[in-house]
Each structure stands twice: as structure tokens, then as C-alpha cells.
VOGU-3710 file (C-alpha; in Angstrom, 3 decimals, decimal comma):
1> xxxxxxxxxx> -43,345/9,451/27,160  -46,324/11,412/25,749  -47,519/11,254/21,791  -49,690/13,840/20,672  -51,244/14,975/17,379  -53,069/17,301/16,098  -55,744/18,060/13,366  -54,459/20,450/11,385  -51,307/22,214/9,852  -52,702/25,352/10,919
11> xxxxxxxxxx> -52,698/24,391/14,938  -49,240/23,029/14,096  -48,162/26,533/12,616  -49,399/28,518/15,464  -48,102/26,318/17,889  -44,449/26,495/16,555  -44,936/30,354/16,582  -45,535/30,464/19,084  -41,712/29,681/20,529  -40,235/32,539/19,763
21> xxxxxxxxxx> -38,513/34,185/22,518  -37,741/31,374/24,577  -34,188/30,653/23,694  -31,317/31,513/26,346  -28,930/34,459/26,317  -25,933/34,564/24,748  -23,791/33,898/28,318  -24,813/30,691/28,269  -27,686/30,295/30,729  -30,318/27,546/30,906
31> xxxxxxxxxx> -33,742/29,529/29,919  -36,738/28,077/31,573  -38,771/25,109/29,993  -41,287/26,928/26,999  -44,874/26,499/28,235  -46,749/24,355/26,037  -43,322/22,262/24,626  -45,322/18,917/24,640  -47,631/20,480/22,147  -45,023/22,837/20,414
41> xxxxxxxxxx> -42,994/18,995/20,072  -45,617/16,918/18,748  -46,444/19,893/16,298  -43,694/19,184/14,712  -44,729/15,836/13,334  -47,419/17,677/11,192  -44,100/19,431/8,981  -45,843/22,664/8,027  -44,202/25,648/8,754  -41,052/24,743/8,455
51> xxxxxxxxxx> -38,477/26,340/5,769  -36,524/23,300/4,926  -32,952/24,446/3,519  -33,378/21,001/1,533  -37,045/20,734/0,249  -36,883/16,952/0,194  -36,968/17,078/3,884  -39,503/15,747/6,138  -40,518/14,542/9,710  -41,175/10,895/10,429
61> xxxxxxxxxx> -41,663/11,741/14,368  -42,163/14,098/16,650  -42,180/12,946/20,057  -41,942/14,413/23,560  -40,216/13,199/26,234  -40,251/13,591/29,969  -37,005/13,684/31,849  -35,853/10,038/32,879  -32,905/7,666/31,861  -31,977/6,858/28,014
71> xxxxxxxxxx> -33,635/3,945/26,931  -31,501/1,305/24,552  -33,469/0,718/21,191  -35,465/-2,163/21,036  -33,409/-5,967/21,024  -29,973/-4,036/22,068  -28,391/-3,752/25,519  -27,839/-0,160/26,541  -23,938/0,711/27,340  -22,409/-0,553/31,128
81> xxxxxxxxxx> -23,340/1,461/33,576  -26,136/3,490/34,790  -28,166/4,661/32,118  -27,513/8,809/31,009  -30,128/10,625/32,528  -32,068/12,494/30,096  -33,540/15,864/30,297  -37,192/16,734/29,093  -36,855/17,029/25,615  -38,599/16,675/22,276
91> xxxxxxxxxx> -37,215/13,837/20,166  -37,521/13,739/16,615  -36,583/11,465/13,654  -36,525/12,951/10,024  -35,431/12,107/6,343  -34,203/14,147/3,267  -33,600/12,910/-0,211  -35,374/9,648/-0,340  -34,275/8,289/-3,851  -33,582/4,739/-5,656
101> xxxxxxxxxx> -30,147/3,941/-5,963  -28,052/2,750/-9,045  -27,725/-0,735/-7,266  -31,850/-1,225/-6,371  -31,851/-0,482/-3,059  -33,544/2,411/-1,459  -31,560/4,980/0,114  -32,505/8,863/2,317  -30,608/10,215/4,469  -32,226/10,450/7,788
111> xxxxxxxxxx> -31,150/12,041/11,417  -32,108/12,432/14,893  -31,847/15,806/17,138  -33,174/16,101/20,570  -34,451/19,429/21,486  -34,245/19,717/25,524  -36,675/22,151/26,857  -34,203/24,006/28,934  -31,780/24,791/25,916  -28,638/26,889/26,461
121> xxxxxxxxxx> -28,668/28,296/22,939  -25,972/26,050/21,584  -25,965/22,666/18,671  -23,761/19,856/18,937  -23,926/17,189/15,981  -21,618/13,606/17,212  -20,561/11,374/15,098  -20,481/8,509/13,624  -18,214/4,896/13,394  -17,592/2,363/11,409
131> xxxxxxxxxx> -19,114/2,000/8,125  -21,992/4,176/9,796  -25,530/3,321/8,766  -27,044/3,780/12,645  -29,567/6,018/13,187  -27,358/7,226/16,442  -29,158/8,311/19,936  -28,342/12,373/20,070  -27,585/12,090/23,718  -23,948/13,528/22,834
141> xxxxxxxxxx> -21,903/11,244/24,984  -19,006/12,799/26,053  -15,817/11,175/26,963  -15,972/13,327/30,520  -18,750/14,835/32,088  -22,499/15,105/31,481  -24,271/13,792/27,990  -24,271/16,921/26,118  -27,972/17,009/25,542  -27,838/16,907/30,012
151> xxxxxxxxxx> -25,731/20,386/29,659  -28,912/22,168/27,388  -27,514/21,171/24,297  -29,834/20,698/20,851  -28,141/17,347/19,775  -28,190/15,920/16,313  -26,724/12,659/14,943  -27,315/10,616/11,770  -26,863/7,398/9,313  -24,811/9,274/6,532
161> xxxxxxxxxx> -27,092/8,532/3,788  -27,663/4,461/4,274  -29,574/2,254/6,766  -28,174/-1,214/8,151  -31,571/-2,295/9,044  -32,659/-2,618/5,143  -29,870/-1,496/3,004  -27,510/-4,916/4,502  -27,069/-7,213/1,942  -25,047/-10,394/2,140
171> xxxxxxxxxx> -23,769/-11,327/-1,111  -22,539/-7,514/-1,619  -20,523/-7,318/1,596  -22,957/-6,808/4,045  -23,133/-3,230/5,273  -20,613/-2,375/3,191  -22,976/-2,917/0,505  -24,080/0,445/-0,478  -20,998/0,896/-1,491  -22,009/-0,148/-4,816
181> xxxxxxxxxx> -24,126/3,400/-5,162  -22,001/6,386/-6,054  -24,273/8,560/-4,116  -24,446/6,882/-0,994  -20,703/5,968/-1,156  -20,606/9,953/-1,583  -22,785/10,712/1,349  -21,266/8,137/3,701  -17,693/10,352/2,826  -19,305/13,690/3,865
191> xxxxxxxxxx> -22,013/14,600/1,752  -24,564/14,121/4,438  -23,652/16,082/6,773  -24,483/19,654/5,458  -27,664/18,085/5,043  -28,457/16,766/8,161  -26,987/19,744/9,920  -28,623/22,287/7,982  -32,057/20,314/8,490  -31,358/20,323/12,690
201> xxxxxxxxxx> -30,476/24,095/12,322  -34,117/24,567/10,688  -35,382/22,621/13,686  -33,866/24,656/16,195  -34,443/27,780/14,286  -38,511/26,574/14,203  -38,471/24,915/17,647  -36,812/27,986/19,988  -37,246/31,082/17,608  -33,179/31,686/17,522
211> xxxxxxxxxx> -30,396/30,231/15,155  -27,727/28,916/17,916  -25,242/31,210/19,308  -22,382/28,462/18,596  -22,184/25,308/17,050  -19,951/21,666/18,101  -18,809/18,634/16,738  -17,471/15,663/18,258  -16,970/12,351/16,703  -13,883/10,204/17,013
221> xxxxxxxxxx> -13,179/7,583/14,122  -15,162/7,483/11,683  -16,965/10,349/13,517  -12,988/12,133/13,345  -13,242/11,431/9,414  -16,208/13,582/9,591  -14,920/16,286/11,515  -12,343/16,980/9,777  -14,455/16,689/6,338  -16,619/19,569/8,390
231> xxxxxxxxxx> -13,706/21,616/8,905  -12,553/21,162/5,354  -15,312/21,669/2,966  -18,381/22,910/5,463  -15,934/25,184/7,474  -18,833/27,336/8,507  -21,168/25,118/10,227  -19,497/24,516/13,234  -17,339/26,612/15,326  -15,538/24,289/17,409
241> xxxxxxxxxx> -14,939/21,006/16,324  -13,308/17,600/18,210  -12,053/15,353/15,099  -10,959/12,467/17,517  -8,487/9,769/15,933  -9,493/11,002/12,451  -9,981/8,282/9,650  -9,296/10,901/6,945  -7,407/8,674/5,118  -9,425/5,850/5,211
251> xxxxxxxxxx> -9,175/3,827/1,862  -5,157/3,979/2,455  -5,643/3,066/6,711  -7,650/0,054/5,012  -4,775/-0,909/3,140  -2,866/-0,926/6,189  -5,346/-3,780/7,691  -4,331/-5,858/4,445  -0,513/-5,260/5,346  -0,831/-6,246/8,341
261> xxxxxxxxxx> -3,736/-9,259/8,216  -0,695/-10,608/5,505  2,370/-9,996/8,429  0,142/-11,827/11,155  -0,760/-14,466/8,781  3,056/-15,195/7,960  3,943/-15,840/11,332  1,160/-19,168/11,228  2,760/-20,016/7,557  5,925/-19,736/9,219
271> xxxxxxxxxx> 4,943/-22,801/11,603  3,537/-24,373/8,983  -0,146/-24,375/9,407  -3,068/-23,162/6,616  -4,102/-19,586/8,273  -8,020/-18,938/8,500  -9,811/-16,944/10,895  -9,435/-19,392/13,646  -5,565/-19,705/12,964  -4,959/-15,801/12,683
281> xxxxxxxxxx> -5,294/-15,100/16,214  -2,377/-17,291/17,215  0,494/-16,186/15,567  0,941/-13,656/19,023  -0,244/-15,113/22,492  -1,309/-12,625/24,605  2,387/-13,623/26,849  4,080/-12,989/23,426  2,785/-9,270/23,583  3,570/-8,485/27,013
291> xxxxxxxxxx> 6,939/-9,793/25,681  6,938/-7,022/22,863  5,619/-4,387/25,227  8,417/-5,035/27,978  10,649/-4,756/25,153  9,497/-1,181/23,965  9,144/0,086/27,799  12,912/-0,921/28,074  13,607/0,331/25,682  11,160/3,629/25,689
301> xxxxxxxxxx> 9,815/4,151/29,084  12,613/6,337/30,479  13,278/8,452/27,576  10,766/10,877/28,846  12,367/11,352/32,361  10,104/8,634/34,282  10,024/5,120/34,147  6,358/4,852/34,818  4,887/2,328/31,911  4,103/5,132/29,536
311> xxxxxxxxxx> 5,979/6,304/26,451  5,352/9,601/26,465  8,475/10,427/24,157  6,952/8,454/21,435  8,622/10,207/18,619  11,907/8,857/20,197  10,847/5,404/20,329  12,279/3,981/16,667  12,876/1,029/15,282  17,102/1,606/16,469
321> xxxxxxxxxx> 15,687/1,274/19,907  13,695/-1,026/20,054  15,119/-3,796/17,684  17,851/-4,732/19,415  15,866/-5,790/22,537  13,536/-7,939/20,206  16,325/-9,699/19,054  17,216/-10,418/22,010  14,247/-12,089/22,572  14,686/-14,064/19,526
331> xxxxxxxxxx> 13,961/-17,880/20,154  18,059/-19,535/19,405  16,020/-23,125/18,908  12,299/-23,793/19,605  9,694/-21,383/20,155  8,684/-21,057/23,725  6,818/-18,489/26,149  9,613/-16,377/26,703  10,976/-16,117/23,514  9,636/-14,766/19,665
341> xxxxxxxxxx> 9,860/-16,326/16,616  11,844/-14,847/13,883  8,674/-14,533/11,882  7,476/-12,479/15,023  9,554/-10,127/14,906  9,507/-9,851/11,250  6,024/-9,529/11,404  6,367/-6,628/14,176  8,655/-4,476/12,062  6,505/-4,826/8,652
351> xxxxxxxxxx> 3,569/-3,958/11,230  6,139/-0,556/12,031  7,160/-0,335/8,420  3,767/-0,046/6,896  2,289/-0,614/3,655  4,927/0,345/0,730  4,833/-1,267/-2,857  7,687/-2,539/-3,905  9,512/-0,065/-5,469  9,443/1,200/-1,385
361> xxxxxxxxxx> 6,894/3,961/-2,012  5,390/4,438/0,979  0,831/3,473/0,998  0,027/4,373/4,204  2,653/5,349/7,930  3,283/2,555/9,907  2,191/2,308/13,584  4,838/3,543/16,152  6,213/1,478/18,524  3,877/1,790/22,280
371> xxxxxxxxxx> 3,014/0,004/25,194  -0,279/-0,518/23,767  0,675/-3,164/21,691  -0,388/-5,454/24,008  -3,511/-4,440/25,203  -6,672/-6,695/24,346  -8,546/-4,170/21,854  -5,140/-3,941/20,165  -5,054/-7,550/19,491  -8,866/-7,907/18,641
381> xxxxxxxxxx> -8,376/-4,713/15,993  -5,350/-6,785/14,381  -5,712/-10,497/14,804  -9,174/-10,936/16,913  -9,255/-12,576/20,461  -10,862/-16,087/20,595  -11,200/-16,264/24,099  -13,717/-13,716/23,833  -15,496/-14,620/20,531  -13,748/-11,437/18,590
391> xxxxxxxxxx> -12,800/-11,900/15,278  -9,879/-9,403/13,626  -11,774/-6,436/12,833  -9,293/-5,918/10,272  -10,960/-8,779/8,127  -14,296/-8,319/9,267  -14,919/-4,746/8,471  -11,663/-3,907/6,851  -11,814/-6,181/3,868  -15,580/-5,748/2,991
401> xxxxxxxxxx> -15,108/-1,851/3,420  -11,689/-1,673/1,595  -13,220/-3,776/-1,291  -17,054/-2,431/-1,584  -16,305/0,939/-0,133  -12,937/1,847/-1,020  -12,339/0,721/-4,070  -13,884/1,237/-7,752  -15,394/-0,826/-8,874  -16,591/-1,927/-5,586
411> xxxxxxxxxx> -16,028/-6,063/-5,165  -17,786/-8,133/-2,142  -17,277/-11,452/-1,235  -19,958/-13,785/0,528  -18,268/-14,821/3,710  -15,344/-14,111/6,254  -13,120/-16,442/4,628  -13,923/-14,393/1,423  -12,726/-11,533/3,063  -9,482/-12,951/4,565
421> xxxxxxxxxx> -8,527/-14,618/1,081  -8,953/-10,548/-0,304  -7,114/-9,723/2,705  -3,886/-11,903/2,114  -4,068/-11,914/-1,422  -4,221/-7,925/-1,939  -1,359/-6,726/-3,985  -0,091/-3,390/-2,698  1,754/-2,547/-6,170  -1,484/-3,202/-8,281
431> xxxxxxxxxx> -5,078/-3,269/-6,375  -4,369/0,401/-4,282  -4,956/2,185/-7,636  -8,299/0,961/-7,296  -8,610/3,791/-4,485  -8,136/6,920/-6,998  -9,934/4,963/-9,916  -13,100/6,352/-11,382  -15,138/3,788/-12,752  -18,778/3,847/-14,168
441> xxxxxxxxxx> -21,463/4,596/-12,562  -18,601/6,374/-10,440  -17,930/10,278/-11,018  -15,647/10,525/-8,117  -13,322/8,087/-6,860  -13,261/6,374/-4,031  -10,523/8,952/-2,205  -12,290/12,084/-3,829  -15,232/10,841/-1,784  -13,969/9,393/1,388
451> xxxxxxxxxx> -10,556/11,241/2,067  -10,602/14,473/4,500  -6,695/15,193/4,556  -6,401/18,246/3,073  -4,366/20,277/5,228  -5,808/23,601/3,569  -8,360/25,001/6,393  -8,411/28,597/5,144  -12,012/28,983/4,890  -12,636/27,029/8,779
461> xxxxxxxxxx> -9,344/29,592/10,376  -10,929/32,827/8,911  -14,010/32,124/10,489  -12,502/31,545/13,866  -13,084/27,800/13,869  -11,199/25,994/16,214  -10,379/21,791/15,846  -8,781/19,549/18,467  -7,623/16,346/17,582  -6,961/13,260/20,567
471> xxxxxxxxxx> -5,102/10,365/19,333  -4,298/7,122/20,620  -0,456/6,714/19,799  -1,297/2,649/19,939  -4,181/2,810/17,740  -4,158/-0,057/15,864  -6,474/0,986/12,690  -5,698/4,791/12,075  -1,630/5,673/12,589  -1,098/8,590/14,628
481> xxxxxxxxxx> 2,100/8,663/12,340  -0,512/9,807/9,379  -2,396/12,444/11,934  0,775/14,002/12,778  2,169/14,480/9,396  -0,993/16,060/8,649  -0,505/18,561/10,942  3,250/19,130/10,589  1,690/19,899/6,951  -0,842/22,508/8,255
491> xxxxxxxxxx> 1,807/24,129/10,611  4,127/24,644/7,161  0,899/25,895/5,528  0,595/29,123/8,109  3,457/29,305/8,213  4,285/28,118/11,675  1,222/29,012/13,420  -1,507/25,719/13,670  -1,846/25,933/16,925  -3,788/29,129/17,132
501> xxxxxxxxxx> -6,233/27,290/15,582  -5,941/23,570/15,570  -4,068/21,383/18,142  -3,632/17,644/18,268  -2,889/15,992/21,377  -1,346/12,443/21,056  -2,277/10,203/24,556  0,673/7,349/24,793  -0,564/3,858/25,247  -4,264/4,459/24,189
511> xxxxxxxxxx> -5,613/2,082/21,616  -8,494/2,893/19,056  -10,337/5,976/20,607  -9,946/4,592/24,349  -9,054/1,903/26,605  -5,018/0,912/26,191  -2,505/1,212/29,349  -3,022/4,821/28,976  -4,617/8,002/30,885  -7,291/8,183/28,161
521> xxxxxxxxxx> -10,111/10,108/30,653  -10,290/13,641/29,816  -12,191/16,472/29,272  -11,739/17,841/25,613  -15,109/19,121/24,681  -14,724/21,821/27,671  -11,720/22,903/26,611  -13,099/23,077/22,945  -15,841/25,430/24,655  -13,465/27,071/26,372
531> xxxxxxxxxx> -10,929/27,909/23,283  -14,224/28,862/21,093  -16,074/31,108/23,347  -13,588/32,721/25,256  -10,142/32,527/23,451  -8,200/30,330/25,699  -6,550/27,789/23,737  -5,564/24,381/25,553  -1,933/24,450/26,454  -2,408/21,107/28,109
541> xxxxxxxxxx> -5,191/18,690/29,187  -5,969/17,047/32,424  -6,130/12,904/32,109  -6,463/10,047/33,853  -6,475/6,775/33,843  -9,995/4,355/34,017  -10,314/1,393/35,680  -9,561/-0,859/33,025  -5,999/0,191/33,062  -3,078/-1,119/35,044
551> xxxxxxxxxx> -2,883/2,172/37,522  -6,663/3,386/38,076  -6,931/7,017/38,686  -3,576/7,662/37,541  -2,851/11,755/36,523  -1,334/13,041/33,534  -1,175/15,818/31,210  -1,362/15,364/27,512  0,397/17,948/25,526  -0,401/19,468/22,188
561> xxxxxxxxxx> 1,941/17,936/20,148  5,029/18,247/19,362  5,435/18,968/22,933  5,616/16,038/25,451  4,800/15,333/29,539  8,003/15,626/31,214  8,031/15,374/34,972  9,051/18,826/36,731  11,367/17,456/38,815  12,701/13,679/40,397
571> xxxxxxxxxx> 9,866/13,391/43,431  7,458/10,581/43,418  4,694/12,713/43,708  4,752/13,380/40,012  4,293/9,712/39,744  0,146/10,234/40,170  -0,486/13,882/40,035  -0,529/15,251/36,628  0,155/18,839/37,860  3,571/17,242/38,403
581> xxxxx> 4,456/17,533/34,840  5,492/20,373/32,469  4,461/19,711/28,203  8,578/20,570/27,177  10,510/18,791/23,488
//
């Protein structure tokens, strides 16, 4: 890594006009490396020159670096695995609208884009997760194949508006604590990212002389929440965009973790004890969820012509099914391992149910029966895994988010048992109105600024965007009921025809994002490249299954819903081979 600077804004000027003409061709081509890109880089820092769509922005670095691996930030293990090989680039860190906030804190929004000197004339922004507030690395990981910024990308990310590192407090939920500002409540829902994208756009515009010839998104999550708010009120900033389990209804999914915290927490009421977050994890052994996934695969597995530990007909997998063999499982004296309680099973059909007051209105979808149920990030989303030192992310980052974040006025409590107490004392006929309240200092409310369900995407279709949506069918925090809804609501809007434009493809058995008993390796953002840049729309996708799953290296195909994987014919070979199977109803 080389730092340089320089002694005046008028060397800084020249030097940045100096990179005009060395952006690649429209086909896609790597250009060669711009002489003098250390210099042209650390020019940057300087700021001059630069036509900021947002005056408020400014550079805080400008650093190049020399092709090597991605090193983790400072104090934090990198991901497993061999570090992502990183090509020369120049790296640089910048802020826009630095301000005081309504709570005392001090808020900007800042981001991150790499500019690699061998740039193939395209952006890519990824997103974020959880309640955001990281800086992010823009490498632009990719589920499959090479970081993004390794294929010639310019790669951006960003914090959404707030900072963990100084905007944390305790006694306001942590970092769900600037929740308490409207604006950074507002920026955290979407607000940000025109900013931060039109700010990297300026960059690359400065930096290589050309605007990009196309434009990506990819974020799953959180990061899906804000691909979809792209598509829906920026709809001409990106051109293809990968909104990957989408939290676009995330005040109502955080309701859901309430729901559910109270059906877990019934089953250890049900044997009597006090339920904490050492007690929550206990009303389901891990044995007890095998027992509820053999129960859905018997029920399930064959319905879509193979009996191969995947529910790939997971539309067909109700309640009518798969009740009956639960009850059969139901203990006829004490509880033992191969038996459920009848608070288990209660629990597991409120958990399919979902959130409804009590007049049976209907919060939030419930989750659809899968073999994911008992996979270990299921159970540390829903109750946390003690054995390895996970608490229920439900409590942990649901109930700070769903009261701070979600809710107006915002409400924190001091500890984890604060949260679980919210948690199982929520009351779904009176404290959801709290999502669509507006409450001073608060203009919006909490679903005006955090929702991105719309299912009206005329602005994103008549500029050719195109948006493909993965989902997890066992996700534990975001239903796939809710994302397919949506879309059955966008097909009725065009009138039948979503799927020249959007597609969501559902992958049975996957948990939150990855991981699950599922084929959950594959290769969207090429077809996303593909579909925008030379019309050919995914039909299907190519999967497989990693080796944390029970068949490594497994093939499928995952099919743009509602179509499923159906195996051509009754040979074995369609058993690993995912060429094997047709998407049919």
C-alpha cells in the first residue's frame, strides 16, 4: 500500500484530468491500467475538482492499493477461507451530510468505492445487513464466482446514514439507537442510498472520464430491503438489481420475531419453568427438530416426484399435510426424545400461522413448512443455540430494532432480558400500530420510512430495469410467504407479465440468505448480467449444494417461481445432476 499527497488543488485537478479516455468499451473489455493511477488516486484526497451531486460531500481518504489479498479491518477476523484477492485499485472513504441529530449524537452518511485500475466500465453498489451502521469493504462478494471488484468492477458500499463505532449507545438499545433520529431512521430505510450512489457515480465519472455503461446491485437482507427500495423509488440508478431475501417489510417481519419468541417461550411455561434467555433455547432440542423435519419430508418430500430430502413443491406442503404426522408424534404420557410435547406442536403451528390480532387479521405470513426447520442457523435465528454461545437473534436484534427502529416513539431497554420481557409481553392487537404512527419529532412513520413493498415498479420496468429475487423457503426472519405475495401482486399489476422483468426464485431448505439442507450455491449476479445486457432472462438457475449440507456437491435447478424442479424422468441420475430436472407446476 502506497499514500501519497500532494501540495496543491491545482496538481490534484490536472491529475484527475488527466483520466479521461481510459475507461473500457462498451463490450465489456478490461482497458489497461491508466498510467499515473497512484497519483490520479491519491489526488483524490485533495477534493477539488470534483462536481459533487450533493455539495455536502467530501473525501476523508484517498488511498492506492497494489494488487494482493483483502485485508480484515483492524481487531476483526477476516471471513474462512483464503482471503479475496484484490486487484490494484484506488480505495477511498468519503462522507456527505455531516449534521447533529435530534437525539445529540452526530450523524453523516459515509461510503466506500474501490476504483480497480483495470475497470470494465461497469458500478456495482452491495448491500447492507442488519441494522447496518458498517462502513462495508466494496470487494462485492458474490455468492459464486470472483469478488466483483476481481471482475473490473467500480464497487461501492456504505453505513446508511449511522456509525456503530460512535453512534452505539447502551441505554437507547444499542445500535438500534439512532433510531431515536427521524433522519437517520429515514436514511437507514433508503434515503442514503441515492446519496451514496450518486457520490460513487461522481467518483467514477472524475476517476475514468466516463459515466458507467451499466449499473448493479446486490444485497440480500437487509441489503434485499434496499434493493428493492432502489427499484421502487430510485428506479433509475441501477439497471439490474439482485434484492436477495428482501426485508421490505421489516417493522411487520419484526413482529413476527415477537410471535414467535412468545410460541417458543410457551413451550418452557408449559413445563413449568420461568423462560429467560438461557431457558428459551430448550423448548426444541436439536433431536426434537430432526423430529419435525422427518415429519414434513414424509409428509412433503415426494410431492415433487423425488424423494430426495428437499421440498421442492413447497406451496403443497400445508398445514393438512403435515399435521397429522405431528400428531402422531405427540408424546401419549411423558415427554421423551422421540416424541413432542403438545405445547410443541402448538408452538409449531402458531410459528406456521403467523402473527394475527385477535380479531384473526392477519400482521405478518407465517413461515411455510421446510426441511430447514431444523438446521442450526434456523434454530439460532428463533431460539439461539447454547452449545455454541448464540443467543436468539430474534431477541437480540429483533426486539431492540422492533422497539427503537420500528416503532414511534422509539422505546429501548438496557439489557437482553429487557428485550425478551418486550418480546413476550408485545401485544399484537395494540403495540403494531406503533409501526404506522407518526409521532413528534417524527414526520414519517416508521413503515413510510422502512417499508419497500410496493409492488408498483413502473418507473424501474420502463427503463428496462431488471430485479431477481433468491429466497430461502426456510428462512426463519423474512417469510418467503410475504415475498411471494408480493410478486403474485406485481404479476396482477401488468397484468400477467412480471417475469419479463422481475423473477423470484424460491431455493427449498435454505435458511436466512444461505446455509440450510439446501442447494443454496449459485450464480445469480451472471445471470442478472446476462438478462440486463443481452436480453436473456433466467428461465432457470444452476445450484448446488456446499459442504455444510447433508449431500455436498449436490445439482439442482431453482425455478422462477411459481414453477417448481421436477425430475424429467424416474432414473437416478437426476438424483445429482441438475440438468436432470425440468421447472413444470
Amino acid at each position: 500500500m502506497r499514500t501519497f499527497q500532494f501540495a496543491s488543488a491545482a496538481a490534484a485537478i490536472a491529475l484527475l484530468s488527466s483520466c479521461a479516455g481510459t475507461q473500457s468499451s462498451d463490450s465489456g473489455e478490461l482497458s489497461g491500467a491508466a498510467a499515473g493511477s497512484v497519483e490520479r488516486c491519491t489526488a483524490l484526497a485533495q477534493g477539488s475538482g470534483l462536481d459533487w451531486p450533493d455539495p455536502s460531500t467530501r473525501i476523508l481518504s484517498a488511498t492506492y492499493r497494489e494488487a494482493g489479498p483483502l485485508e480484515a479491518p483492524p481487531g476483526m477476523a477476516g471471513p474462512p477461507g483464503p482471503p479475496a484477492m484484490l486487484p490494484a485499485h484506488c480505495d477511498i472513504i468519503g462522507v456527505s451530510q455531516e449534521r447533529s441529530g435530534v437525539d445529540g449524537q452526530d450523524y453523516a452518511i459515509r461510503f466506500h468505492l474501490r476504483l480497480p485500475d483495470r475497470w470494465n466500465g461497469r458500478f456495482f453498489m452491495q448491500g447492507g445487513g442488519g441494522t447496518n451502521g458498517n462502513l462495508g469493504d466494496a470487494v462485492g462478494s458474490l455468492r459464486a464466482g470472483t469478488p466483483a471488484l476481481a471482475q473490473g468492477y467500480a464497487v461501492l458500499s456504505q453505513d446508511s446514514g449511522h456509525d456503530n463505532a460512535t453512534n452505539t449507545v447502551p441505554e437507547r438499545g444499542g445500535q438500534s439507537a439512532f433510531g431515536f433520529d427521524p433522519r437517520a431512521r429515514a436514511d437507514y430505510g433508503g434515503d442514503s442510498l441515492e446519496v451514496s450512489t450518486l457520490a460513487g457515480k461522481a467518483l467514477v465519472r472524475s476517476y475514468y472520464g466516463s459515466d458507467p455503461s451499466y449499473s448493479y446491485f446486490v444485497g440480500c437482507s437487509k441489503g434485499g430491503q434496499e434493493g428493492m427500495a432502489l427499484a421502487q423509488q430510485y428506479p433509475d440508478l441501477y439497471d439490474g438489481i439482485i434484492a436477495a431475501a428482501p426485508g421490505f417489510s421489516l417493522p411487520r417481519a419484526a413482529v413476527a420475531e415477537a410471535w414467535n419468541t412468545q410460541a417458543f417461550a410457551s413451550v418452557v411455561r408449559a413445563r413449568g419453568e420461568e423462560v429467560s434467555m438461557a431457558s428459551l433455547p430448550s423448548a426444541f432440542s436439536a433431536g426434537d427438530l430432526n423430529l419435525v423435519r422427518d415429519a414434513v419430508l414424509q409428509a412433503c418430500d415426494a410431492l415433487d416426484g423425488l424423494e430426495d430430502g428437499i421440498v421442492a413443491a413447497y406451496r403443497q406442503c400445508g398445514s393438512d399435510k403435515v399435521m397429522p404426522r405431528l400428531r402422531n408424534l405427540q408424546c401419549s404420557q411423558g415427554k421423551t426424545d422421540n416424541c413432542l410435547s403438545t405445547a410443541q406442536i402448538d408452538a409449531l403451528q402458531a410459528i406456521r400461522q403467523g402473527p394475527q390480532a385477535n380479531d384473526g387479521s392477519q400482521i405478518y405470513p407465517g413461515f411455510p413448512w421446510d426441511a430447514g426447520w431444523a438446521d442450526l442457523g434456523w434454530r439460532i435465528w428463533m431460539t439461539g443455540a447454547p452449545e455454541i454461545g448464540a443467543p436468539s437473534i430474534n431477541v437480540a436484534m429483533g426486539a431492540p430494532s422492533l422497539a427503537a427502529v420500528f416503532s414511534s416513539p422509539p422505546r429501548a431497554f438496557e439489557s437482553v432480558d429487557g428485550n425478551l420481557a418486550y418480546m413476550l409481553t408485545y401485544d399484537f392487537d395494540r403495540d403494531p400500530a406503533a409501526i404506522d404512527a407518526v409521532v413528534a419529532p417524527f414526520k414519517r412513520s416508521a413503515w413510510e420510512d422502512i417499508s419497500a413493498r410496493s409492488s408498483n415498479l413502473d418507473a424501474f420496468r420502463q427503463n428496462g430495469g431488471k430485479l431477481i429475487v433468491p429466497h430461502g423457503v426456510s428462512d426463519p426472519v423474512f417469510s418467503i410467504s410475504d415475498t411471494l405475495q408480493w410478486w403474485d401482486e406485481v404479476d396482477a399489476r401488468y397484468d400477467g407479465s412480471a417475469s419479463e422483468f422481475t423473477r423470484v426464485f424460491p431455493v427449498p431448505g435454505m435458511g436466512h440468505c444461505q446455509g440450510g439442507p439446501a442447494t443454496d450455491q449459485f450464480d445469480d449476479f451472471s445471470a442478472i448480467v446476462k438478462w440486463v445486457e443481452q436480453g436473456e432472462a433466467p428461465d432457470r438457475l444452476a445450484a448446488a449444494a456446499g459442504p455444510m449440507s447433508p449431500w455436498p456437491g449436490r445439482e439442482r435447478a431453482l425455478c422462477p417461481y411459481p414453477l417448481v424442479p421436477r425430475p424429467i424422468d424416474d432414473s437416478t441420475e437426476g438424483d445429482e445432476n441438475a440438468a436432470a430436472f425440468v421447472c413444470k407446476t
